[in-house]
C-alpha angles and dihedrals in degrees: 000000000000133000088267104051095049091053095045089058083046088056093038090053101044084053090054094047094048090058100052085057090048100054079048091061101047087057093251093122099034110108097180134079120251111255124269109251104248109254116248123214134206124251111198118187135189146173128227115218097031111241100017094114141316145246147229126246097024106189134327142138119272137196108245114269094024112139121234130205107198124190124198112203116193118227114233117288087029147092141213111248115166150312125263134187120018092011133044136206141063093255114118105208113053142157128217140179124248104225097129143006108300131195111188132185129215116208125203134177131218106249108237105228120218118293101017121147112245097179137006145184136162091185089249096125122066102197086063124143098260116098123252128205156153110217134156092259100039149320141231111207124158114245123175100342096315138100113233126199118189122196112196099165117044091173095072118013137017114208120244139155132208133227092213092225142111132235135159110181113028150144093219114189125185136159134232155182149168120246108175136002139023127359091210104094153078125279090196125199109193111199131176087028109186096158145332084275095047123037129106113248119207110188144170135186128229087233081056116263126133136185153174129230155155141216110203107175095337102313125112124223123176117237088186124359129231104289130170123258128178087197091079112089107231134212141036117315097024121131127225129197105205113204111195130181132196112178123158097305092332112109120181144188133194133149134202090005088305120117109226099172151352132196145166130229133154107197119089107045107182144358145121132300120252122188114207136169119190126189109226097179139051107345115283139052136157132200150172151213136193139170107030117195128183115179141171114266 
């Protein structure tokens, strides 16, 4: 066979193969569908309150099934709390899954800074948040700018009222007095309250005793047991200033400027502030406290 030949069947072949592609490309040998274009979904983002941090990504389009990390970054004086809306947790950093149109919320808290005050009452409005009451074994009732608790029957029940509030770490200061009675009882501060089983209970006497404690489902264990302290102003009429602090598993109690005690227990990490008096001897007392403040360590 010559040169010639041999090159004519190359370039015949080369045309028939050029127009196979051809017809390929032009779709006349393509037995298939062409693929369905994969569906996108929208990510929203916001930020409560505005301007308390930011996230990122903060918003975009995304093909279904694409998978998202999202970071919340708290502005200064804030932090990160949790997630609302198409996501969940407390958790700062997440990842989701884009199958549908999403809307999240990102949830920060203001930072309370040392020393400010989280709660406060001098007793001058009657329509606070304690409970007042007449019942068989005692009343709370406000006078004078005070709130009284009286405590009749020692056997049963003692007399308390709730703030109604919740704190975790916290100096708490107060300030208390016996009015009537006997001065052989107990001026309580509950703090940490959970329920009537689980609480931690600071109290002094107006014959000057003290003492830490703590209730963990219903049994009492003594932190710190009834002790003696000239520090505590005795008798009808004195006043006290309590000075309680809470801090992480440090508990703490001092009167009149004057630290008495300090313990550590981890057990009970948060609740709400009860303030008791109980009579422990003969069958009346009547005390009074005045100028609650619970501020920020």
């Amino acid at each position: 066979m010559s040169r010639e030949n041999i090159i004519g069947i190359v370039v015949g072949c080369i045309i028939a193969v050029t127009g196979i592609v051809g017809m390929a490309m032009s779709g006349e040998l393509s037995t298939s569908a062409e693929p369905e274009p994969t569906p996108t979904y929208t990510l929203s983002v916001s930020v409560k309150p505005s301007g308390a941090g930011w996230v990122s990504p903060l918003s975009g389009e995304y093909e279904s099934g694409t998978q998202v990390t999202m970071t919340a970054s708290a502005a200064s004086g804030y932090t990160f709390d949790h997630w609302s809306g198409g996501a969940s947790g407390n958790s700062p950093t997440i990842v989701i899954t884009m199958f549908s149109d999403k809307n999240i919320t990102a949830h920060f808290e203001a930072i309370p800074t040392a020393g400010e005050v989280l709660f406060s009452d001098d007793f001058s409005d009657e329509a606070g948040v304690w409970d007042t009451y007449d019942a068989e074994y005692g009343s709370v009732f406000y006078e004078n700018g005070w709130l009284h608790l009286i405590n009749n029957n020692p056997a049963e029940f003692a007399t308390g009222t709730w703030a109604h509030q919740h704190f975790t770490d916290f100096i708490l200061e107060v300030e208390t007095k016996l009015v009537a009675g006997t001065d052989s009882n107990w001026h309580i501060v509950i703090c940490r309250y959970q329920d009537s089983n689980n609480s931690y209970y600071f109290g002094t006497s107006a014959d000057g005793y003290y003492f830490i404690s703590k209730f963990v489902n219903g049994n009492e264990i003594h932190l710190a047991s009834a002790t003696y302290s000239s520090y505590i102003n005795q008798g009808v009429g004195e006043v006290n200033l309590i000075h309680i602090e809470c801090i992480d598993s440090n508990l703490s109690l001092s009167v009149n400027g004057h630290l008495l005690e300090q313990v550590t227990d981890t057990t009970i990490a948060g609740g709400d502030i009860v303030l008791v008096t109980g009579a422990l001897a003969g069958t009346y007392t009547e005390v009074a406290f005045d100028n609650i403040v619970v501020s920020k360590p």
